[in-house]
OpenMM code with the backbone's topology and positions (N, CA, C; nanometers):
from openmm import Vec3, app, unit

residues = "UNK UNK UNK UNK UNK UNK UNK UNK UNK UNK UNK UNK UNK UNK UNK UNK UNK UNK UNK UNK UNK UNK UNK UNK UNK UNK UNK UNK UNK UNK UNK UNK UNK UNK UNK UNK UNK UNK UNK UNK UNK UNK UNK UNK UNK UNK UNK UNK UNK UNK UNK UNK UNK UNK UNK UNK UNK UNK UNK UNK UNK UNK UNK UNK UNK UNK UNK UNK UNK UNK UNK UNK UNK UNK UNK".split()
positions = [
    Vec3(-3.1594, 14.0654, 13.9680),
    Vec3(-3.0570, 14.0243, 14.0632),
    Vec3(-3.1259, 13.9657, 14.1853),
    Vec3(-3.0666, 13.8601, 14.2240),
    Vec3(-3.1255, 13.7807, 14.3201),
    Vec3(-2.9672, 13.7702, 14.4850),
    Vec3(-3.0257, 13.8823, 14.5522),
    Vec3(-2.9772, 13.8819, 14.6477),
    Vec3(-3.0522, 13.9003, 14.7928),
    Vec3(-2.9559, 13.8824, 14.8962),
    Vec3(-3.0609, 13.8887, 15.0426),
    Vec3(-2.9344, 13.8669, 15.1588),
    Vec3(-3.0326, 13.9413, 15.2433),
    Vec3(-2.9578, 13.9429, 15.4044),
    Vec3(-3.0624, 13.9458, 15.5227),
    Vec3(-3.0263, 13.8063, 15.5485),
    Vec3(-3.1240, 13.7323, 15.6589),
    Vec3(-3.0502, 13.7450, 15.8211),
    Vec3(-3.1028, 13.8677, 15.8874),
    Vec3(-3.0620, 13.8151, 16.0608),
    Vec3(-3.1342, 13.7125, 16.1124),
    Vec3(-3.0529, 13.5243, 16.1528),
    Vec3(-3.1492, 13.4830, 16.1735),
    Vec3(-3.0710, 13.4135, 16.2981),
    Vec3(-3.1712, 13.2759, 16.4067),
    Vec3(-3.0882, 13.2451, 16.4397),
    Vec3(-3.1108, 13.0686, 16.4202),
    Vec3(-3.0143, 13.0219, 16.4262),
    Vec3(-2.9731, 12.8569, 16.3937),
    Vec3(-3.0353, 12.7664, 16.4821),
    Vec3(-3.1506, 12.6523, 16.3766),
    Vec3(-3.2558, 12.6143, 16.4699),
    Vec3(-3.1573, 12.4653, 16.5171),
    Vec3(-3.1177, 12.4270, 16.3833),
    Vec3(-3.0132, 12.2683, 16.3808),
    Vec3(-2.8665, 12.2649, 16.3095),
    Vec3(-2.7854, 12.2276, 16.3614),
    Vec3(-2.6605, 12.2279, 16.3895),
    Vec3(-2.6354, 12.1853, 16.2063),
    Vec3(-2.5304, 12.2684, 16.1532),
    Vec3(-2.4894, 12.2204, 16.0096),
    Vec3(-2.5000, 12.0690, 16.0226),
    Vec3(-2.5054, 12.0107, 15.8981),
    Vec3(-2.4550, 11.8775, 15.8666),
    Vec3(-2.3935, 11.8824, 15.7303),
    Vec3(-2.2902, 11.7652, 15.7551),
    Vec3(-2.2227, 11.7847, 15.5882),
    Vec3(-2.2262, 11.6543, 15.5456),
    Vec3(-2.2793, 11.6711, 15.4166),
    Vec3(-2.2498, 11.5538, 15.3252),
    Vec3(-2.1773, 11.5653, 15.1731),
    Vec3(-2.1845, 11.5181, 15.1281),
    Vec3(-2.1219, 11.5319, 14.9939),
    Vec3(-2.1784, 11.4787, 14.8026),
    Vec3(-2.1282, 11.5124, 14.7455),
    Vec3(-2.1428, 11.4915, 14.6052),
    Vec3(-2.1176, 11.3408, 14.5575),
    Vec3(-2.1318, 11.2515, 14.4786),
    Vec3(-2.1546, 11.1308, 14.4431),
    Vec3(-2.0800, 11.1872, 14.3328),
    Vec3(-2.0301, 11.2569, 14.2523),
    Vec3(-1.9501, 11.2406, 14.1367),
    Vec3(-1.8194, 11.2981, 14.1727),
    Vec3(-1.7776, 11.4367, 14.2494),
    Vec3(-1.6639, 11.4663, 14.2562),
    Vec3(-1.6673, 11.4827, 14.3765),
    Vec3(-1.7478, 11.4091, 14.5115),
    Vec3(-1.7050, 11.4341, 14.7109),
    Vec3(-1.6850, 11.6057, 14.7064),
    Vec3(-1.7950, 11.6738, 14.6399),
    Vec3(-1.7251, 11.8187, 14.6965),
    Vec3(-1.8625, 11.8587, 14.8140),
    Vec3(-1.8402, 11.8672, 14.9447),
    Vec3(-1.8573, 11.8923, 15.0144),
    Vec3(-2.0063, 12.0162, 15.0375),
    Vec3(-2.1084, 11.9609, 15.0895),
    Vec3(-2.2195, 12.0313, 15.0938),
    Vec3(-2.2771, 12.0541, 15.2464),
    Vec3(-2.3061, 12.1287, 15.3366),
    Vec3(-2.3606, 12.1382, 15.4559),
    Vec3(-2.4667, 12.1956, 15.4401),
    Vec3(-2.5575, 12.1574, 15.5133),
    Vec3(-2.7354, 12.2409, 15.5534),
    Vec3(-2.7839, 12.2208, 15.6807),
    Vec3(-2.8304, 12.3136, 15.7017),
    Vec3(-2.8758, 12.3507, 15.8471),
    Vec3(-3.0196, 12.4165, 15.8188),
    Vec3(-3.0934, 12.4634, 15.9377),
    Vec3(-3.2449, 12.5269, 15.9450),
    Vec3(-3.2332, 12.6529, 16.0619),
    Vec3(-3.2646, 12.7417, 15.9943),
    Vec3(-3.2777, 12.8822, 16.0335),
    Vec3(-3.4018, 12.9335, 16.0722),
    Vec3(-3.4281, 13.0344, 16.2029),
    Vec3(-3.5794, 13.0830, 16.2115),
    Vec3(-3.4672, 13.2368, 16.1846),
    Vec3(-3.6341, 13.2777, 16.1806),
    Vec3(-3.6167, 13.4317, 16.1460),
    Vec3(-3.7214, 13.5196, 16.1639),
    Vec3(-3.7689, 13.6331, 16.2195),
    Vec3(-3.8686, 13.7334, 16.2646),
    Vec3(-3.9579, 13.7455, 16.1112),
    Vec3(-4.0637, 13.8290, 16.1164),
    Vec3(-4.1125, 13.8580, 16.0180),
    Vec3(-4.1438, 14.0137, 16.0288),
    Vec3(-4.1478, 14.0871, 15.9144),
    Vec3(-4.1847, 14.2131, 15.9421),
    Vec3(-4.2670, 14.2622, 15.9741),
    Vec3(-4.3311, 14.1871, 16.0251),
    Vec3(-4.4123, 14.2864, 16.1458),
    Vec3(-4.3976, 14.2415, 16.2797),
    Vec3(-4.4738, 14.2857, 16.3721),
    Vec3(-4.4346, 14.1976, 16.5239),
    Vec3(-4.4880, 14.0946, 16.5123),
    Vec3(-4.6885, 14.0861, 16.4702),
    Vec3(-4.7921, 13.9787, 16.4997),
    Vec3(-4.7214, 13.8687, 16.3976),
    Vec3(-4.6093, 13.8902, 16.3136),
    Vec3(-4.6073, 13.7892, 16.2020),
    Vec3(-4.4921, 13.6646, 16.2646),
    Vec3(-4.5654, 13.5158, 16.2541),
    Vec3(-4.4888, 13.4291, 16.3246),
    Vec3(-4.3560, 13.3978, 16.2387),
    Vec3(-4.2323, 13.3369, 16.3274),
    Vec3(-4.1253, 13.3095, 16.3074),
    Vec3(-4.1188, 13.2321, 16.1547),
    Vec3(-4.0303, 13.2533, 16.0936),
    Vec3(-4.0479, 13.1598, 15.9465),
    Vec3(-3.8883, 13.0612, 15.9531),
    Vec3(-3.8768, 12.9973, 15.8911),
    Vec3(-3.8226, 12.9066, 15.8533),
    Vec3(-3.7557, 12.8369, 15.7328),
    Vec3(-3.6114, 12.8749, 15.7720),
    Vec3(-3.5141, 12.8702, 15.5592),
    Vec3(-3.4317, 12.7580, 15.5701),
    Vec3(-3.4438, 12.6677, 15.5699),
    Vec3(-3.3002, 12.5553, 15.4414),
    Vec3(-3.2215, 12.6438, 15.4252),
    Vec3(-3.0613, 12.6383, 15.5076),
    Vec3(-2.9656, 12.6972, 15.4541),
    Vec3(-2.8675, 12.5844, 15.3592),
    Vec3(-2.7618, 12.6168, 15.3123),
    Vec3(-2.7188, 12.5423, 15.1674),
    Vec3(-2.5904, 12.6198, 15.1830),
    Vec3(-2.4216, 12.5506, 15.1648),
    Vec3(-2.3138, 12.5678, 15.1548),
    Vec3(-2.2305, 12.4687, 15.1319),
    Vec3(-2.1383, 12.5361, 14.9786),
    Vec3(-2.0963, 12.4273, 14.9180),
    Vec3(-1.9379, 12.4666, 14.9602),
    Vec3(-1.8988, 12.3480, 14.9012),
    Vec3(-1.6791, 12.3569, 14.9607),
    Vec3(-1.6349, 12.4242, 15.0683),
    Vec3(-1.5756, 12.5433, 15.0656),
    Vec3(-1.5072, 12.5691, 15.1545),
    Vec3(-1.5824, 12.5894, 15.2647),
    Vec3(-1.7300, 12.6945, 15.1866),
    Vec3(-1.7941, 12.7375, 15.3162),
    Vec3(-1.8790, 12.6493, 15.4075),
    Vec3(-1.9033, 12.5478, 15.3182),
    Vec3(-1.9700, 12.4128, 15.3642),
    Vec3(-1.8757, 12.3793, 15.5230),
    Vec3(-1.7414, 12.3493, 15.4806),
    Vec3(-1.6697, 12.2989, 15.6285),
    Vec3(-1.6248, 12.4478, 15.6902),
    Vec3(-1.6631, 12.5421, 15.6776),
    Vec3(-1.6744, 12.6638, 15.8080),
    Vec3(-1.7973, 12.6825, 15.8571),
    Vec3(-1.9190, 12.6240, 15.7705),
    Vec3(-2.0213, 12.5969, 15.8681),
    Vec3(-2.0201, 12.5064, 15.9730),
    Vec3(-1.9958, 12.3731, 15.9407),
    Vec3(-1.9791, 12.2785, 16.0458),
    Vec3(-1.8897, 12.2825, 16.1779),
    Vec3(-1.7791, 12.3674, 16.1125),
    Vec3(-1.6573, 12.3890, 16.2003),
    Vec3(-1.7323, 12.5211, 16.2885),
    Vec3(-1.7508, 12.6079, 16.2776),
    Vec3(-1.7956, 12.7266, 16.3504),
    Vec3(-1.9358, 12.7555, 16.3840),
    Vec3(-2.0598, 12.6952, 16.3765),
    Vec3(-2.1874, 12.7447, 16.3320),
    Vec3(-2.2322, 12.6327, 16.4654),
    Vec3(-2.3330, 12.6881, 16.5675),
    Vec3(-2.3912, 12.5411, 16.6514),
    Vec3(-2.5140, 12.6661, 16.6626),
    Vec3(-2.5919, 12.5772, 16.7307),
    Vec3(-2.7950, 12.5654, 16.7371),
    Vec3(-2.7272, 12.6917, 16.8074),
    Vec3(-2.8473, 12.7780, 16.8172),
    Vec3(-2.9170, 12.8757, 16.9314),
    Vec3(-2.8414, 12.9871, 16.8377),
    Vec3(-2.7130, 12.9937, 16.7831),
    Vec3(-2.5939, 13.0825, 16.7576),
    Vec3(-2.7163, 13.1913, 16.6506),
    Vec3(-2.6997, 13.3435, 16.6922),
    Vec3(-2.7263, 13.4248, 16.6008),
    Vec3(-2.6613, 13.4128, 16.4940),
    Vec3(-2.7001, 13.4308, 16.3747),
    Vec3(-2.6141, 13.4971, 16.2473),
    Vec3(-2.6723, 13.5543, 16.1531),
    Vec3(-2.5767, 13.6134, 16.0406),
    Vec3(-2.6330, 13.7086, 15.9214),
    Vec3(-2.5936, 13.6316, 15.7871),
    Vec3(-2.7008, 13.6403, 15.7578),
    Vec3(-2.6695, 13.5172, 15.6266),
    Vec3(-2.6694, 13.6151, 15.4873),
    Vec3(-2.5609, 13.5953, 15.4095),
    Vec3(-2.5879, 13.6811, 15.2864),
    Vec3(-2.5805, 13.5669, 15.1612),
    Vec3(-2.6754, 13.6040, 15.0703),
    Vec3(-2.6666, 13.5002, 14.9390),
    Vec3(-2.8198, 13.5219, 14.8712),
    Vec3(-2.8160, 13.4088, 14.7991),
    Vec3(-2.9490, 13.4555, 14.6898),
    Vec3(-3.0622, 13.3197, 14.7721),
    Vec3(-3.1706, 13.3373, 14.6900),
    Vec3(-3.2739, 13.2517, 14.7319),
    Vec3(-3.3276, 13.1879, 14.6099),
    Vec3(-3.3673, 13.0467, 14.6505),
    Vec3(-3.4046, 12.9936, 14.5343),
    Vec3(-3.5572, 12.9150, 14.5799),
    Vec3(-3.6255, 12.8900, 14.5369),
    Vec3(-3.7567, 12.8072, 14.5784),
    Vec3(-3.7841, 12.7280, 14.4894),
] * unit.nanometer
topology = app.Topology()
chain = topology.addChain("A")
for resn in residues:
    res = topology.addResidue(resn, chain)
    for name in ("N", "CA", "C"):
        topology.addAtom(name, app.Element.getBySymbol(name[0]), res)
């Protein structure tokens, strides 16, 4: 099982674009985040949201804003 919960906070403001076969709606933004330890520097995730949640990112989500991100990870 591929799950996760990231406290992070929002480095760049969503952007949305879309799909070339059916326009379904995609937003991504860039997240920092602490590391577990203190000395360990800030890291850095590609966030990813498709349809609905795609336009409640754009609509609600701006730079600096804390948040808690839940979902899986892919590399």
């Amino acid at each position: 099982m591929n799950h996760c919960l990231i406290q992070s906070i929002i480095k760049t403001e969503p952007q949305m674009r879309y799909t070339k076969e059916n326009q379904t709606p995609i937003a991504e933004m860039f997240v920092t985040f602490k590391g577990l330890r203190t000395d360990d520097p800030l890291s850095e995730l590609k966030v990813c949201g498709w349809g609905t949640v795609a336009k409640e990112m754009v609509d609600n989500l701006k730079e600096g804003q804390k948040i808690i991100l839940e979902g899986r990870l892919r590399m």
